[in-house]
C-alpha positions as MATLAB code, in Angstrom:
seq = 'XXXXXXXXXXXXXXXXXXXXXXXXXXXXXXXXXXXXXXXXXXXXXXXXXXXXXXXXXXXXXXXXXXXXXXXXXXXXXXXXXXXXXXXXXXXXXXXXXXX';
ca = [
       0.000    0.000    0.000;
       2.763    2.229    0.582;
       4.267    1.417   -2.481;
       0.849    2.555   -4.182;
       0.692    5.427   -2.557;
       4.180    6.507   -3.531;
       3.371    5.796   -7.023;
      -0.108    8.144   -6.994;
       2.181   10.702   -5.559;
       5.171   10.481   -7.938;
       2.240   10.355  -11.106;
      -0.170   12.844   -9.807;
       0.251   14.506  -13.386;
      -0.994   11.798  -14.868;
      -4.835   12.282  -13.204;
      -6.772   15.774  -14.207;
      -7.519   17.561  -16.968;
      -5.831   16.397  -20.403;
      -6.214   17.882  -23.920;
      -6.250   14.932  -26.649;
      -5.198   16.035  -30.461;
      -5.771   13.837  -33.061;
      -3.579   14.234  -36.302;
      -2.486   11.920  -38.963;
       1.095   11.582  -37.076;
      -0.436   10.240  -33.926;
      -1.832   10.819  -30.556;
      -1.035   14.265  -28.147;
      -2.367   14.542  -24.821;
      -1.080   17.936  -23.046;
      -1.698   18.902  -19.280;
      -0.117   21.735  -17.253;
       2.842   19.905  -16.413;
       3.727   17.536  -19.289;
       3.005   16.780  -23.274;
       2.768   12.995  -24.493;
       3.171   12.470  -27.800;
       2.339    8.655  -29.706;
       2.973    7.576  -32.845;
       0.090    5.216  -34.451;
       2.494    2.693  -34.653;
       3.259    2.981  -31.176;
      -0.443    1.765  -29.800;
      -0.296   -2.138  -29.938;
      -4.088   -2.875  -29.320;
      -7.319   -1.094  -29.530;
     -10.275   -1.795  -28.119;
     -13.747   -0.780  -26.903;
     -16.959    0.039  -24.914;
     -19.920    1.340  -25.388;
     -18.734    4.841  -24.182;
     -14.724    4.728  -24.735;
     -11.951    3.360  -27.097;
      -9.704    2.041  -25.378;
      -5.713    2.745  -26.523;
      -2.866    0.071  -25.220;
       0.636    1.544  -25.557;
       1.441   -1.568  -23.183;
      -0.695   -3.663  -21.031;
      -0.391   -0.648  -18.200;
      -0.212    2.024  -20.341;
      -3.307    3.033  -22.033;
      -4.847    5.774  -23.537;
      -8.814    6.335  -22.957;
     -10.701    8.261  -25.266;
     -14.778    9.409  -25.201;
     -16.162    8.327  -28.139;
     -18.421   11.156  -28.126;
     -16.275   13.959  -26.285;
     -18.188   16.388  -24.491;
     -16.307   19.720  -26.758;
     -17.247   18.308  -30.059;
     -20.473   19.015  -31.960;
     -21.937   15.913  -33.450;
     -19.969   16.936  -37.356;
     -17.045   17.197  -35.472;
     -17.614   14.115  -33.430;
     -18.030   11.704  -36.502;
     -14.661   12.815  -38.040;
     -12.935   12.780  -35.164;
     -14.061    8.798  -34.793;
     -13.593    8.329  -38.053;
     -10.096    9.672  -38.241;
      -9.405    7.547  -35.385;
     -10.935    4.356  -36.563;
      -8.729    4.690  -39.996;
      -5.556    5.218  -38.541;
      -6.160    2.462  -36.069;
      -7.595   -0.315  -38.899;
      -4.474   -2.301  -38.900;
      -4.738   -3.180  -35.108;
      -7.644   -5.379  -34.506;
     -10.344   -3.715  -32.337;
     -12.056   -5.989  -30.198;
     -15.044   -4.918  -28.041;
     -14.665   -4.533  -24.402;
     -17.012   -6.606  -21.980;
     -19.124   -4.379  -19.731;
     -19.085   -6.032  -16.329;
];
C-alpha cells in the first residue's frame, strides 16, 4: 500500500484535466505539467466500450478516449471517430465486456 501510494504521488500529473489532439502523425495529450506524444504505430491494441476506445501503448499504459467527447459538436464528433478508426484499422479492435 505504501508502495501505491508513492506511485499516486510520484504520477499525480498523470490524473486531471488532459487535452487529446488527433492528427495523422499520432496521438497528443497535453496537461499543465507535461506533453505525451504517440505515434500510431506505437499503440499495440485497440479496443472498446460502449462509451470509450480504449488505446494500449502496453498492457499498463493506455490511452482512454470518449467516443463522443463532451467539446465536439456531433460533425465534429463523426470525423474525429472516423479519423481515429482509420488510422487504427491495422490493429484489430475488439469490443470490451461491460461487467
Amino acid at each position: 500500500m505504501k508502495r501505491l501510494k508513492r506511485e499516486i504521488k510520484e504520477h499525480k500529473n498523470k490524473t486531471g484535466d488532459f487535452t487529446v489532439t488527433l492528427s495523422d502523425e499520432g496521438v497528443t495529450t497535453e496537461s499543465e505539467i507535461v506533453t505525451k506524444r504517440i505515434g500510431w504505430s506505437d499503440i499495440k491494441y485497440v479496443t472498446e466500450d460502449k462509451e470509450r476506445y480504449f488505446l494500449y501503448l502496453t498492457d499498463l499504459d493506455v490511452i482512454i478516449l470518449k467516443k463522443n467527447p463532451d467539446d465536439l459538436d456531433r460533425e465534429k464528433s463523426s470525423d474525429y471517430q472516423g479519423l481515429l478508426r482509420s488510422k487504427t484499422a491495422p490493429i484489430i479492435i475488439k469490443k470490451k465486456q461491460v461487467l
